[in-house]
C-alpha positions in Angstrom: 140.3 95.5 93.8 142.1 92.3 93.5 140.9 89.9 90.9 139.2 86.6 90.7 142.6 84.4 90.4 144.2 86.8 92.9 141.3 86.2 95.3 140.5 82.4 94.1 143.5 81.0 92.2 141.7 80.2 89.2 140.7 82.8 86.2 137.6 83.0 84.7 138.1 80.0 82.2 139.4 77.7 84.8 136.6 78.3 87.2 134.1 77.7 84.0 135.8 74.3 83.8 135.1 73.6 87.4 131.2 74.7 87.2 130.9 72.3 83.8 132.6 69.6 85.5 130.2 69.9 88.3 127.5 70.0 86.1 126.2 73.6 86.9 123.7 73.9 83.8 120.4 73.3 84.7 120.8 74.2 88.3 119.2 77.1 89.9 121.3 80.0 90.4 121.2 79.5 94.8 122.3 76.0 94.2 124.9 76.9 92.3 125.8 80.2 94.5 125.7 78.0 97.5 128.2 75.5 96.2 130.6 78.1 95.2 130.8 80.2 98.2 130.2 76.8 100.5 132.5 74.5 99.5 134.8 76.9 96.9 134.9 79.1 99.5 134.6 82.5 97.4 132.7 85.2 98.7 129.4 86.1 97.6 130.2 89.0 95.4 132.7 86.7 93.6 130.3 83.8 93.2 127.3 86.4 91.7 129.6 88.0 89.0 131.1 85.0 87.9 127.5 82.8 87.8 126.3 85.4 85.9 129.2 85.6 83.4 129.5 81.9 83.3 125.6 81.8 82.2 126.1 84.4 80.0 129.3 83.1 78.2 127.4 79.3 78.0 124.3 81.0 76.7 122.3 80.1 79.5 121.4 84.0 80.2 121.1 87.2 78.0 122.5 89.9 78.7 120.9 91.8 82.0 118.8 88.9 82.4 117.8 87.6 85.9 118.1 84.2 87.0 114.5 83.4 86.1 115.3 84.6 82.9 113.4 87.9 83.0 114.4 91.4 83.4 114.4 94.5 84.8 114.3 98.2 84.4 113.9 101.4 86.6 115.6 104.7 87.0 116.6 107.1 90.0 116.1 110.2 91.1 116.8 113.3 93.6 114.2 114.8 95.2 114.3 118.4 97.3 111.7 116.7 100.1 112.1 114.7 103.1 111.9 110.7 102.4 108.6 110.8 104.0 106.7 113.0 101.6 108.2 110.7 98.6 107.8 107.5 100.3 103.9 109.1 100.8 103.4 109.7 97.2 104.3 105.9 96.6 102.0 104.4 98.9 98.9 106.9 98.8 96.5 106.3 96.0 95.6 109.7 95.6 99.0 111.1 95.5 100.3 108.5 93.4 98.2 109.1 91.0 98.6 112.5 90.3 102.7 111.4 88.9 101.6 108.0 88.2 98.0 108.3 86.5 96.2 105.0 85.1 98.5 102.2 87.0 96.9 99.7 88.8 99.3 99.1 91.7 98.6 96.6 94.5 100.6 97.2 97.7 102.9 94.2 98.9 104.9 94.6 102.1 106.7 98.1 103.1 108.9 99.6 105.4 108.0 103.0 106.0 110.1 105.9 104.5 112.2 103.0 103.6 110.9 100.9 100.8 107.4 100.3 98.7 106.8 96.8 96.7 104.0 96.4 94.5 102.2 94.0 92.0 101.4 96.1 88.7 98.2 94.8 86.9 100.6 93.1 83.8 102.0 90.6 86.1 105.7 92.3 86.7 106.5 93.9 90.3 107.6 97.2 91.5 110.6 98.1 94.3 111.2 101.4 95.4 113.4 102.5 98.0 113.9 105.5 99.8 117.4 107.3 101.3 117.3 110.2 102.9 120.1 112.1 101.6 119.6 115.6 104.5 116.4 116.8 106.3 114.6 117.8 102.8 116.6 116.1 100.3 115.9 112.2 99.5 116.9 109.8 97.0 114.4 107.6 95.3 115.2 104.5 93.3 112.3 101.9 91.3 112.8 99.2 89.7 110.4 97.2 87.8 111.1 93.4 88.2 110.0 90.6 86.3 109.9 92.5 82.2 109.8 89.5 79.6 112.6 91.2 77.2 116.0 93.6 77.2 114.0 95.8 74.9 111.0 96.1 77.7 113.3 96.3 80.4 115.4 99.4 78.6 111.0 101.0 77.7 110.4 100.6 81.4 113.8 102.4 82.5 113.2 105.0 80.1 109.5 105.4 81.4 110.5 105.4 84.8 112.7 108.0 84.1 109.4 110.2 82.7 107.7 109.2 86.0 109.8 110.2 88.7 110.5 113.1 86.6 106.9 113.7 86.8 107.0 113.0 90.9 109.8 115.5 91.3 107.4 117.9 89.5 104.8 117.3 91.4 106.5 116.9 94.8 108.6 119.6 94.3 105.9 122.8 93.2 
């Protein structure tokens, strides 16, 4: 892969001159993502990596923190099934709470055998996506969104990891 002055013509510390100069603390990470693949003309993997080092080098962002300053954490996992029966353990109460027990979930827009979003009762957000991987073999990936610390974000992927765990166990039998 070619590298940011290959691609751009500037290295990492010049193009942190040019986001200081334009005064990118304080601005929202779109604004600033807009500007540099707008009128900087880098693409938009470019412009992510290098916002998110540039806030992170300026102190602006931790480490694995999101734009809003939260973070996140989740886990992935293989399961022997079609997508449909994991993407049904998600979204069905009953199932869901046989690998998931005690969670209060509330059901935000899905795509069936595709993805599941939900609001969790302590204000963060679940993703999970489905991939179908062959007829009974599927891969399914969570993450929980909007965690207030690194240290919750790195409980939650370790829980996750327990849960689907759990889901395989339950799915598979």
């Amino acid at each position: 892969m070619a590298t940011l002055k290959e691609t751009s013509g500037r290295d990492r510390a010049e193009w942190f001159e040019v986001l200081d100069e334009w005064g990118a603390p304080g601005r929202e990470y779109a604004e600033i993502a807009a500007w540099l693949t707008g009128e900087q003309g880098l693409s938009k993997w470019w412009a992510q990596k290098l916002i998110v080092e540039y806030e992170q080098d300026r102190g602006l962002r931790g480490r694995g923190a999101r734009p809003d300053g939260t973070f996140a954490g989740g886990a992935s996992k293989t399961l022997a099934v079609p997508v449909s029966a994991a993407y049904d353990a998600f979204v069905d109460p009953a199932r869901r709470e046989r690998w998931l027990p005690g969670v209060q979930l509330t059901e935000r827009p899905t795509t069936a055998s595709r993805s599941a979003r939900f609001d969790v009762a302590d204000g963060t957000r679940l993703a999970a996506t489905f991939d179908a991987t062959g007829d009974a073999k599927c891969q399914v990936a969570i993450t929980q969104e909007g965690l207030p610390t690194a240290e919750a974000a790195e409980q939650a992927k370790l829980a996750w990891r327990d849960r689907l765990a759990a889901l395989k166990a339950d799915l598979e039998a």
